[in-house]
MOPAC internal coordinates of N, CA, C and O (Angstrom, degrees):
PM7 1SCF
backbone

  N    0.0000 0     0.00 0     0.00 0    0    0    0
  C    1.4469 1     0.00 0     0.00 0    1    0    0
  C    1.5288 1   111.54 1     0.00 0    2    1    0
  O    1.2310 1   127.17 1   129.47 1    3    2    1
  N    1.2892 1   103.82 1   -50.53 1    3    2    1
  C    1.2660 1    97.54 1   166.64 1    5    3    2
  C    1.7372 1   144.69 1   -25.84 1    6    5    3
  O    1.2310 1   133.16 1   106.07 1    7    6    5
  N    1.4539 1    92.17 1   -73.93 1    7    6    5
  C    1.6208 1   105.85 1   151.29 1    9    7    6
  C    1.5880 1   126.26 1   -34.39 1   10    9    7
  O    1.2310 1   129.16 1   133.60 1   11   10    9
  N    1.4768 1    99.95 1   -46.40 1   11   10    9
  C    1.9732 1    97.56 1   177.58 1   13   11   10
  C    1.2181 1   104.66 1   -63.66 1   14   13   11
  O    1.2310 1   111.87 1   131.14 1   15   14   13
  N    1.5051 1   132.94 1   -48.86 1   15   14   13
  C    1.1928 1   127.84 1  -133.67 1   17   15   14
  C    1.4369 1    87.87 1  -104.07 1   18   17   15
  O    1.2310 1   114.37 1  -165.99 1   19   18   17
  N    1.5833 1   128.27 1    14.01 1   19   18   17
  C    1.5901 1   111.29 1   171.61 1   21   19   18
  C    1.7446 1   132.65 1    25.38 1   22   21   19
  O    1.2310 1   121.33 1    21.46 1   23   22   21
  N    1.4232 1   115.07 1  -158.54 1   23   22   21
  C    1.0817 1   108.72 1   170.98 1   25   23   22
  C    1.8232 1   131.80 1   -18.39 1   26   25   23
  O    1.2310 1   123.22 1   154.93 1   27   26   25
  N    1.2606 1   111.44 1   -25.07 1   27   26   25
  C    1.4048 1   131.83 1  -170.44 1   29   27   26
  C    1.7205 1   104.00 1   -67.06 1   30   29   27
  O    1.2310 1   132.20 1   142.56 1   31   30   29
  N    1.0739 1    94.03 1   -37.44 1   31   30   29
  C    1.4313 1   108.98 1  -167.73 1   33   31   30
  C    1.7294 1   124.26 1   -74.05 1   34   33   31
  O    1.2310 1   128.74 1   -54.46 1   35   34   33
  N    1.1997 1   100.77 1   125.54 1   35   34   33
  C    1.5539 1   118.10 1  -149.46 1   37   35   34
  C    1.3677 1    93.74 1  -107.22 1   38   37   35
  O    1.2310 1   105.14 1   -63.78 1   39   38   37
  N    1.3744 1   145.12 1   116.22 1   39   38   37
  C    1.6336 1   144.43 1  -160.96 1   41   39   38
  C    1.7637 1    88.31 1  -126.30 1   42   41   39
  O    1.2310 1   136.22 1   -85.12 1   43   42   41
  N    1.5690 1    86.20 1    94.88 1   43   42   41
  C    1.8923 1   104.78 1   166.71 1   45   43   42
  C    1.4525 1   124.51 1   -88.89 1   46   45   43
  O    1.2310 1   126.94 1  -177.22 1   47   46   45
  N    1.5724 1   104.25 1     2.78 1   47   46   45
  C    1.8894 1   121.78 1   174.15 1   49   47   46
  C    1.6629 1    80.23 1    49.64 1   50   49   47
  O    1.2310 1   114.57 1  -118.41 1   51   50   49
  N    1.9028 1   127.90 1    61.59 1   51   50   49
  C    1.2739 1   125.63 1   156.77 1   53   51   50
  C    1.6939 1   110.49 1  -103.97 1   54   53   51
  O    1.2310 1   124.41 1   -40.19 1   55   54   53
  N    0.9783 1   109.15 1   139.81 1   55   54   53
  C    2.0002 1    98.81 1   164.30 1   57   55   54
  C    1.1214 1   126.42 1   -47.99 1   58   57   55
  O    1.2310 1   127.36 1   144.13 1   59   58   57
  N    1.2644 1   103.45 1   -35.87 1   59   58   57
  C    1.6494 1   113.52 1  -162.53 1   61   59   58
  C    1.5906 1   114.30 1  -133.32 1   62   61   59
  O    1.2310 1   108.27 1   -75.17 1   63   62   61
  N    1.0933 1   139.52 1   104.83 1   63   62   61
  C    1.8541 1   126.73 1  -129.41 1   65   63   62
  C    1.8341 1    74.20 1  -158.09 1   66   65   63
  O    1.2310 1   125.88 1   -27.68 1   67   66   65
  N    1.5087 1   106.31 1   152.32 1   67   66   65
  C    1.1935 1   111.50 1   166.05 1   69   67   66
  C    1.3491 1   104.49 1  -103.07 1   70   69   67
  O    1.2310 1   117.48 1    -4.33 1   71   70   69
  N    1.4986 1   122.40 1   175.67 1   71   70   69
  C    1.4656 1   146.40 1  -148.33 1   73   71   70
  C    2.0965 1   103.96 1   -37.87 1   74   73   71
  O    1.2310 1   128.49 1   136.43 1   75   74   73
  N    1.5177 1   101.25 1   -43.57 1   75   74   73
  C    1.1630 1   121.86 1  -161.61 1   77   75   74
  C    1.7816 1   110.22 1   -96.57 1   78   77   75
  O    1.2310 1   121.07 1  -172.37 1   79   78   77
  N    1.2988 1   115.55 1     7.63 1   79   78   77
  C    1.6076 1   133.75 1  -157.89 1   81   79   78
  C    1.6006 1   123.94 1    66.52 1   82   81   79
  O    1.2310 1   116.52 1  -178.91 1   83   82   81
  N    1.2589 1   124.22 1     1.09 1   83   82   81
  C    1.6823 1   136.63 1  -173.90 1   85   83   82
  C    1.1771 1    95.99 1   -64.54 1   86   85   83
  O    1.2310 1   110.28 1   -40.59 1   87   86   85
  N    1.4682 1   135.86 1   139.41 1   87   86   85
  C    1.3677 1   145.43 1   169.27 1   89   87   86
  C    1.7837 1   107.81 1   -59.28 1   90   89   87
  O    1.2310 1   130.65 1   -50.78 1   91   90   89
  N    1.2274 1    97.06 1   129.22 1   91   90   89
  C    1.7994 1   119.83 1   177.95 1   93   91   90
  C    1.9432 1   100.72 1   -72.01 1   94   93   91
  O    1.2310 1   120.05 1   -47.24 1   95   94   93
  N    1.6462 1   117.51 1   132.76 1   95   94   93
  C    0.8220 1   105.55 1  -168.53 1   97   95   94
  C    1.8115 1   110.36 1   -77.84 1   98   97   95
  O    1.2310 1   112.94 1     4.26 1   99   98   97
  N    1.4325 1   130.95 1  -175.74 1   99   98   97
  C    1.8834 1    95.87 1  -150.11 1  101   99   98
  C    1.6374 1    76.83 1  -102.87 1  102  101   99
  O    1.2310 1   103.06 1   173.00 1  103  102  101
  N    1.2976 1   148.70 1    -7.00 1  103  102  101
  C    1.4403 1   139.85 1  -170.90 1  105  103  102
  C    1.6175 1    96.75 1   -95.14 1  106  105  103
  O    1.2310 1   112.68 1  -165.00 1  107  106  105
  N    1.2425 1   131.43 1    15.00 1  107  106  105
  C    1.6629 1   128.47 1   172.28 1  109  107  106
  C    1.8930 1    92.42 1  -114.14 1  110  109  107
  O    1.2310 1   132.20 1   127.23 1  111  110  109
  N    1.3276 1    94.04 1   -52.77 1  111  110  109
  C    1.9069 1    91.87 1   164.93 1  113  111  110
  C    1.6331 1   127.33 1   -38.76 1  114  113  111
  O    1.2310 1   137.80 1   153.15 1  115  114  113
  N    1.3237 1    83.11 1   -26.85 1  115  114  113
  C    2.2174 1    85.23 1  -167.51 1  117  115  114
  C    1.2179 1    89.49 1   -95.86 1  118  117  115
  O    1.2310 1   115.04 1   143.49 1  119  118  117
  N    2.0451 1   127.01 1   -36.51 1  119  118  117
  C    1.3452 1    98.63 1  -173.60 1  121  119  118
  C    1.4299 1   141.13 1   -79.45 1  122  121  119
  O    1.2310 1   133.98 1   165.31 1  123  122  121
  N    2.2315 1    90.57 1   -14.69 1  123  122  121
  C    1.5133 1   105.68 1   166.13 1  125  123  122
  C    1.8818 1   122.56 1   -68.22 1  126  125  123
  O    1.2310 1   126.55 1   154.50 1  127  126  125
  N    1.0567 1   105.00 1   -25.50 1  127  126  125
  C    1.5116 1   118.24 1  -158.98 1  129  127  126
  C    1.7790 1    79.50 1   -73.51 1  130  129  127
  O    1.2310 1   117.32 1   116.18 1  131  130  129
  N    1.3050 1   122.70 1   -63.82 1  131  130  129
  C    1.5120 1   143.39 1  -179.04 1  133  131  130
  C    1.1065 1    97.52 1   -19.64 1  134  133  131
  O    1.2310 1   118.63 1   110.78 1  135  134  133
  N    1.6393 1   120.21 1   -69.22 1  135  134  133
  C    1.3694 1   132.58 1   171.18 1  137  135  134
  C    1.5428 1   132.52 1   -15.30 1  138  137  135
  O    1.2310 1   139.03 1   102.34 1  139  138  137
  N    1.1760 1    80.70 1   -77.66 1  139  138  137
  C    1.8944 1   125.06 1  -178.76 1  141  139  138
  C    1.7906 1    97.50 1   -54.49 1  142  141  139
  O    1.2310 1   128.00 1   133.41 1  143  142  141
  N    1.3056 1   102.19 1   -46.59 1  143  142  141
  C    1.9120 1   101.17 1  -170.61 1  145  143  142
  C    1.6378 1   109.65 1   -69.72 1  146  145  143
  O    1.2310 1   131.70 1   133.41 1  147  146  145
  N    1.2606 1    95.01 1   -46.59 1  147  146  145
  C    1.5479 1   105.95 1   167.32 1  149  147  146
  C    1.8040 1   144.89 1   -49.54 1  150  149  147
  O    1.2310 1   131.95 1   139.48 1  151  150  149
  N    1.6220 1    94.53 1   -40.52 1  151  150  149
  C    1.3101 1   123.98 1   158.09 1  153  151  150
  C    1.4362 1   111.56 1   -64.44 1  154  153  151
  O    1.2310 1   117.62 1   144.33 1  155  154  153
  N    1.5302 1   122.13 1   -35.67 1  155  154  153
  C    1.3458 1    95.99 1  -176.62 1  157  155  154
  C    1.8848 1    96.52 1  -112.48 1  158  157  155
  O    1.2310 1   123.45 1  -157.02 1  159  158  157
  N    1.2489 1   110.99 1    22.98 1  159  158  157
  C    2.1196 1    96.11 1   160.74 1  161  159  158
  C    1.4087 1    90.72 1   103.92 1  162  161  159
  O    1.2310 1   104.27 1  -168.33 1  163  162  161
  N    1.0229 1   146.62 1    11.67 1  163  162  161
  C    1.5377 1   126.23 1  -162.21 1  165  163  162
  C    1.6217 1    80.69 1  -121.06 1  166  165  163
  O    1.2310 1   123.05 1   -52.57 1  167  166  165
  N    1.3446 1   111.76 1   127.43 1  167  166  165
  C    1.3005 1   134.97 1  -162.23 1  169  167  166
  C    1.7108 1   112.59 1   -84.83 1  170  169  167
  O    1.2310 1   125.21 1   143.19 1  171  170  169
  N    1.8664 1   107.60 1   -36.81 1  171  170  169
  C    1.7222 1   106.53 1  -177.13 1  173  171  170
  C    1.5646 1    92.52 1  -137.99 1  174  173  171
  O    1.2310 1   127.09 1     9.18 1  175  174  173
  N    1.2171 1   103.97 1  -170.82 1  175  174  173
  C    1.4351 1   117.23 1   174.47 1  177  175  174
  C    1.8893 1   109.87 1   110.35 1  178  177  175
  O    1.2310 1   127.34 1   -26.09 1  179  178  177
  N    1.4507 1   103.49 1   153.91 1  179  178  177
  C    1.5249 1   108.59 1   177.03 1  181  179  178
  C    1.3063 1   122.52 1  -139.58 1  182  181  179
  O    1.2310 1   102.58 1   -41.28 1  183  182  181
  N    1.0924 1   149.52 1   138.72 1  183  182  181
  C    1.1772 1   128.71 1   173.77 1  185  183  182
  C    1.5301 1   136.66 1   -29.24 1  186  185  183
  O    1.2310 1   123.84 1   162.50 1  187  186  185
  N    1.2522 1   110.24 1   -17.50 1  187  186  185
  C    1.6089 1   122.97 1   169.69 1  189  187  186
  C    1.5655 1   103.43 1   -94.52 1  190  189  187
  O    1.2310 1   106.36 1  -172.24 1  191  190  189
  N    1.2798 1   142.96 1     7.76 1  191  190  189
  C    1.4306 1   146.12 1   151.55 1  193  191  190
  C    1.5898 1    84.75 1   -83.73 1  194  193  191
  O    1.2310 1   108.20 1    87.27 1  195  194  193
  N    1.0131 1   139.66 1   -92.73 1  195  194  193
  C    1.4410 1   127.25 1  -163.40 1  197  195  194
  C    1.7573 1   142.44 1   -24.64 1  198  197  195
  O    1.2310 1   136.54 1   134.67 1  199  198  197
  N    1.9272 1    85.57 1   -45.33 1  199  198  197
  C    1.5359 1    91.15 1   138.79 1  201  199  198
  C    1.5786 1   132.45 1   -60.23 1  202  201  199
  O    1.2310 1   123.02 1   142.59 1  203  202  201
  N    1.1811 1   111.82 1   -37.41 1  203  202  201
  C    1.4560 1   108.71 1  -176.37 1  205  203  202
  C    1.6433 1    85.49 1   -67.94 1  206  205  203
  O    1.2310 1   106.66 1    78.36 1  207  206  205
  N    1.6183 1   142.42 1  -101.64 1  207  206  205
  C    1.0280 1   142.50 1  -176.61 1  209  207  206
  C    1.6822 1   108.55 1     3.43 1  210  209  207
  O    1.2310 1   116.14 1   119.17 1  211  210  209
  N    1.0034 1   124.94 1   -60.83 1  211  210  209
  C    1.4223 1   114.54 1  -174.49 1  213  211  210
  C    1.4595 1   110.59 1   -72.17 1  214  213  211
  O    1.2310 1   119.50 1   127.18 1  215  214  213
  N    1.5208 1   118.56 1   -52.82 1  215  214  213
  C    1.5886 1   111.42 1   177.08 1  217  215  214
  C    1.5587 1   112.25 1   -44.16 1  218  217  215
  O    1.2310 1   115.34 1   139.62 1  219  218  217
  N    1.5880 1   126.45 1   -40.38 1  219  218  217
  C    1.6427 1   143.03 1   164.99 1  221  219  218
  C    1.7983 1    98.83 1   -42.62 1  222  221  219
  O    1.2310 1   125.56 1    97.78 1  223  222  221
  N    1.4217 1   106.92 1   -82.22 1  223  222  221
  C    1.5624 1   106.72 1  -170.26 1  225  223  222
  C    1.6701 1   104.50 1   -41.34 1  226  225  223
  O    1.2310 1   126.39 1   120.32 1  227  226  225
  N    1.1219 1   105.32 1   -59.68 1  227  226  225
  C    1.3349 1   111.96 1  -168.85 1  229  227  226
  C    1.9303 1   126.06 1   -33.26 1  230  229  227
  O    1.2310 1   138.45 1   124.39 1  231  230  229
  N    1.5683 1    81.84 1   -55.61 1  231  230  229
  C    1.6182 1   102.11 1   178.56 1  233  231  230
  C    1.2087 1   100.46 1   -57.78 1  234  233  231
  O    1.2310 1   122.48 1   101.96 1  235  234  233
  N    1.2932 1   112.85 1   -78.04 1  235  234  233
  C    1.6025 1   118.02 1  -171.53 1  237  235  234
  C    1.3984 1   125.02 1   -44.76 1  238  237  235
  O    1.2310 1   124.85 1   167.47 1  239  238  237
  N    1.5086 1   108.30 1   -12.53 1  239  238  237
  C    1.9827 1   108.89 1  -175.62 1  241  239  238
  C    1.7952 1    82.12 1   -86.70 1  242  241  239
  O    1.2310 1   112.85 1   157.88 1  243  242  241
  N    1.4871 1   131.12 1   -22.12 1  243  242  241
  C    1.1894 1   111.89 1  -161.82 1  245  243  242
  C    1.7049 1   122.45 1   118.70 1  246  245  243
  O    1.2310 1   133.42 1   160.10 1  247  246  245
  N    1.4404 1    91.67 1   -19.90 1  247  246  245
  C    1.5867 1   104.57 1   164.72 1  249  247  246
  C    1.6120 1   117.45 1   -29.33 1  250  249  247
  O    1.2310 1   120.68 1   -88.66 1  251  250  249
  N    1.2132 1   116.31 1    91.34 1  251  250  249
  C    1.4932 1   116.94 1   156.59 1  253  251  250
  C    1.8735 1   111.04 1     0.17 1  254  253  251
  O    1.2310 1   105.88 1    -4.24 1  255  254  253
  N    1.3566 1   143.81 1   175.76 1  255  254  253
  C    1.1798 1   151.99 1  -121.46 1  257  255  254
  C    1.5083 1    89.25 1  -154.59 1  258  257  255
  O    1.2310 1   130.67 1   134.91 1  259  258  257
  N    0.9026 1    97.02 1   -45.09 1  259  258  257
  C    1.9558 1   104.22 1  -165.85 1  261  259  258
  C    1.4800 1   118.57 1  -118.79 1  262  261  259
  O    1.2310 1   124.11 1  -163.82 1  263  262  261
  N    1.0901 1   109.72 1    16.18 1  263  262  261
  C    2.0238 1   141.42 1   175.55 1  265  263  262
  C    1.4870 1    83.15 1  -115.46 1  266  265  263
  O    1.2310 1   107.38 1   117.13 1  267  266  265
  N    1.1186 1   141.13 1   -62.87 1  267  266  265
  C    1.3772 1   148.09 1  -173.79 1  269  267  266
  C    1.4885 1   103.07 1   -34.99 1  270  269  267
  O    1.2310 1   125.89 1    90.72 1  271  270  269
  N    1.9527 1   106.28 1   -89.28 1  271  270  269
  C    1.4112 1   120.62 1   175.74 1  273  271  270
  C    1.8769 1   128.43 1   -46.03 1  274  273  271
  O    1.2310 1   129.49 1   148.72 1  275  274  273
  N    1.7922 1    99.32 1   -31.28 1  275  274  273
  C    1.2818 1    83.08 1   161.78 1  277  275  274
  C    1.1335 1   128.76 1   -90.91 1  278  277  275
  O    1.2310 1   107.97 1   172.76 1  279  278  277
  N    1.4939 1   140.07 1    -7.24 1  279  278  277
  C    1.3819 1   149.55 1   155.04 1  281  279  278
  C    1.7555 1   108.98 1   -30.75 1  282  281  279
  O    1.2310 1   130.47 1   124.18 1  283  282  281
  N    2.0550 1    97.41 1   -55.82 1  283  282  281
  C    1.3150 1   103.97 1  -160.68 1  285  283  282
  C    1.4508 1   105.90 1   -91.84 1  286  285  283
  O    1.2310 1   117.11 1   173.80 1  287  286  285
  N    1.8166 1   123.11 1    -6.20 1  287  286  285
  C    1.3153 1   126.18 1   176.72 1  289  287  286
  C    1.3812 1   125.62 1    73.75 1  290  289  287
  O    1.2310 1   132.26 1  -155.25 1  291  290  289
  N    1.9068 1    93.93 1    24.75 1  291  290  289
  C    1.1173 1   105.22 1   176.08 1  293  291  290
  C    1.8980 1   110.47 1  -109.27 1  294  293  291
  O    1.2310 1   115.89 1     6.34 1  295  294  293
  N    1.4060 1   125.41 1  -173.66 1  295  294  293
  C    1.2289 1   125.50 1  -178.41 1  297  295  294
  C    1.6096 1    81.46 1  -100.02 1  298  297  295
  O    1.2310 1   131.29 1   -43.62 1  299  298  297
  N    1.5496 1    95.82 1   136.38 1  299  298  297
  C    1.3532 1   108.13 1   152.69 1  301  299  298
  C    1.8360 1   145.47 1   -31.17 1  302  301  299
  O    1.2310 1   128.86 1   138.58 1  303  302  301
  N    1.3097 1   100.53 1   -41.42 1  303  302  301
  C    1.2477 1   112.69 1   175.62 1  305  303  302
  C    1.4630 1   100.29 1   -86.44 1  306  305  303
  O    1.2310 1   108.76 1  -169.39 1  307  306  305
  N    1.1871 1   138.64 1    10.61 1  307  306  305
  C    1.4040 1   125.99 1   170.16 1  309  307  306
  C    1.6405 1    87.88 1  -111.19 1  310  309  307
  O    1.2310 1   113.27 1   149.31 1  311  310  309
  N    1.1874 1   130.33 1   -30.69 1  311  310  309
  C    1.4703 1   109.05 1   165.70 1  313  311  310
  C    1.7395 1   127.72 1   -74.29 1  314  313  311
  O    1.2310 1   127.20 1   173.30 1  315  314  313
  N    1.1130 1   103.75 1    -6.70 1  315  314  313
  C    1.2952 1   107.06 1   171.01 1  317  315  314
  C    1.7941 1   119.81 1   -95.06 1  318  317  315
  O    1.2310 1   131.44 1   150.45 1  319  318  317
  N    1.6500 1    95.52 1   -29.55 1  319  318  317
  C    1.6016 1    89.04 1   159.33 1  321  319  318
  C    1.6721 1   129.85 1   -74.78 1  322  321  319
  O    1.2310 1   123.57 1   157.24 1  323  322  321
  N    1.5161 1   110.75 1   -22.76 1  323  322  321
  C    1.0398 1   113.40 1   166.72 1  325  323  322
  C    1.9393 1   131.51 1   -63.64 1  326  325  323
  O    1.2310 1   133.28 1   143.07 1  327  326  325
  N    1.4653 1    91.95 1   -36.93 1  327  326  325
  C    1.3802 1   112.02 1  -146.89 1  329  327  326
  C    1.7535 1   112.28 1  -110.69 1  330  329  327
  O    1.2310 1   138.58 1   173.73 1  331  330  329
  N    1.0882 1    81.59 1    -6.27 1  331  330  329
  C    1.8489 1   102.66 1  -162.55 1  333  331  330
  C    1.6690 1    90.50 1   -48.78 1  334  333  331
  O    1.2310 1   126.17 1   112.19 1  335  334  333
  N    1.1541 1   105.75 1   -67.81 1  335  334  333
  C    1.8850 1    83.76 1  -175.25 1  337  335  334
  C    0.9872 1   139.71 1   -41.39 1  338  337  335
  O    1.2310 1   122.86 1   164.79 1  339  338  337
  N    1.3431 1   112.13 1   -15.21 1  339  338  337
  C    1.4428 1   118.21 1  -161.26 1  341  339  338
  C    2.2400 1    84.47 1   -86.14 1  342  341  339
  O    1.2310 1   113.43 1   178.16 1  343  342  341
  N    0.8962 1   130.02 1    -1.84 1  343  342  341
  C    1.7266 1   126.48 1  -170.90 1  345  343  342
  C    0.8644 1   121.09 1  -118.36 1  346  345  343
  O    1.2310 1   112.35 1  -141.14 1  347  346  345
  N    1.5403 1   132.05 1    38.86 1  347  346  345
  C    1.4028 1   136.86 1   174.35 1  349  347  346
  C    1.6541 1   100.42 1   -97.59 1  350  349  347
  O    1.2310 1   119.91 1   156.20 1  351  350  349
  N    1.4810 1   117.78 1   -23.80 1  351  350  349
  C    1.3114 1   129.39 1   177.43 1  353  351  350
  C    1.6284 1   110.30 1   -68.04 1  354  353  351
  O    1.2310 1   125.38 1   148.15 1  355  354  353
  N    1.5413 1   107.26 1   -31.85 1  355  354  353
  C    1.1741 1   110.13 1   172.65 1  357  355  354
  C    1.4321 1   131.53 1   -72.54 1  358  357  355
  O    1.2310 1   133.57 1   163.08 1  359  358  357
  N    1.6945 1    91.37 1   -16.92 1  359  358  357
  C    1.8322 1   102.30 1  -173.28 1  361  359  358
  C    1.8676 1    98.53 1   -63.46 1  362  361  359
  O    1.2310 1   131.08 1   133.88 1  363  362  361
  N    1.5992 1    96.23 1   -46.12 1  363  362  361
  C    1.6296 1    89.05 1  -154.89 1  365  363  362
  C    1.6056 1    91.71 1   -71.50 1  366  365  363
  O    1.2310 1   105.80 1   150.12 1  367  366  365
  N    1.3948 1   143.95 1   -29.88 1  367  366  365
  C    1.3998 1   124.32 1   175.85 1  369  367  366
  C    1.3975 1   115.41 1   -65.50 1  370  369  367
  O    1.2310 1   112.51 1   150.10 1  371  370  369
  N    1.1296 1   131.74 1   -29.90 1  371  370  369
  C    1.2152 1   127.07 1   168.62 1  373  371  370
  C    1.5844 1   116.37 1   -68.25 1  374  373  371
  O    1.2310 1   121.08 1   137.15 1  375  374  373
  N    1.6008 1   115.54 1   -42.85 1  375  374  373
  C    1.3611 1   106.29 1   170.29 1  377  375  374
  C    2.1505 1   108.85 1   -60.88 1  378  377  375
  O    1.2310 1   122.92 1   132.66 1  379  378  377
  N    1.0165 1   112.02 1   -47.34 1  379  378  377
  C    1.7479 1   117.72 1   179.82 1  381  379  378
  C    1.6588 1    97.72 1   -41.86 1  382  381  379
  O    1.2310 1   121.58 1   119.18 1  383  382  381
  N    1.3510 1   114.59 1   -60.82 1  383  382  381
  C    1.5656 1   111.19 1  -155.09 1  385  383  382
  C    1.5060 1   102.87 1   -86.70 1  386  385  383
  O    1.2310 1   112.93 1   180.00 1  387  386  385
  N    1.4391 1   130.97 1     0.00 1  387  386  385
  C    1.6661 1   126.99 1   166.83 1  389  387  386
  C    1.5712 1    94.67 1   -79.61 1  390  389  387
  O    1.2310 1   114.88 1   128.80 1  391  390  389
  N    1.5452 1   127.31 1   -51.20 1  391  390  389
  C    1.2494 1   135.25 1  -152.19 1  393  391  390
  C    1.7333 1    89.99 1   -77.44 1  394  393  391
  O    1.2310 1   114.86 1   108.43 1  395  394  393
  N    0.9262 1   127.35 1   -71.57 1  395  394  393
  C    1.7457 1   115.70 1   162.96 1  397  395  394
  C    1.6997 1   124.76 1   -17.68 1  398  397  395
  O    1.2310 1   134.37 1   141.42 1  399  398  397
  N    0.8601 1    89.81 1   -38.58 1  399  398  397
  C    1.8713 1   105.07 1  -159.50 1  401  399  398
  C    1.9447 1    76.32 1   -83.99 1  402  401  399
  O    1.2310 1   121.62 1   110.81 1  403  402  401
  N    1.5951 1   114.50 1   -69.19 1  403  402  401
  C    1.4553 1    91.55 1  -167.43 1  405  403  402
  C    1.3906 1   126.76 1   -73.05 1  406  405  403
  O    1.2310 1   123.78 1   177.62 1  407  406  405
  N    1.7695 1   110.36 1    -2.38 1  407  406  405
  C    1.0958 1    93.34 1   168.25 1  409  407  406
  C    1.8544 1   132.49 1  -109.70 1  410  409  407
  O    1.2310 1   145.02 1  -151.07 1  411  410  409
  N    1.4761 1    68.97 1    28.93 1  411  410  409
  C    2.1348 1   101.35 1   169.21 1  413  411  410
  C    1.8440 1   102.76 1   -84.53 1  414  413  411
  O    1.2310 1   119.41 1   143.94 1  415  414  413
  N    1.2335 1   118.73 1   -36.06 1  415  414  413
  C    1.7253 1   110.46 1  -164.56 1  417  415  414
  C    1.2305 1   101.12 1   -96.16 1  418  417  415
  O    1.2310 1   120.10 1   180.00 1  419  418  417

């Protein structure tokens, strides 16, 4: 779209931008996404489950805390109140890769 709409085109660094880059209003977002989930069989879910899903993948691959929150444009400490369970998995990799590291020198 970009390309068609040439000069026209207004780059708001948004996810979701109509034809010309102008922000999509977010109740046409829930009803397209609605669409789209439906068409392919997946029975619930919203675009704010997807955020959760990625903040989830994220944590758990090991994703830093605050690479996380600024991805999602949130403050950190609201991802850690949310998410905190999901990082007890992280304690023992972080304890493994200090104990590696000291027993590298």
């Amino acid at each position: 779209m970009r390309d068609f709409a040439g000069p026209a085109y207004a780059d708001r660094d948004l996810v979701f931008c109509d034809p010309i880059g102008g922000a999509i209003w977010p109740q046409r977002l829930t009803e397209r996404f609605a669409e789209h989930r439906k068409a392919v069989g997946i029975q619930t879910g919203s675009l704010h489950t997807l955020r959760h899903t990625v903040a989830t993948l994220a944590l758990t691959q090991g994703v830093p805390v605050h690479i996380v929150s600024a991805r999602l444009g949130d403050d950190p400490k609201t991802i850690l109140a949310t998410y905190a369970h999901l990082l007890p998995q992280s304690d023992e990799l972080a304890a493994e890769r200090i104990a590696g590291a000291l027993a590298a020198t």
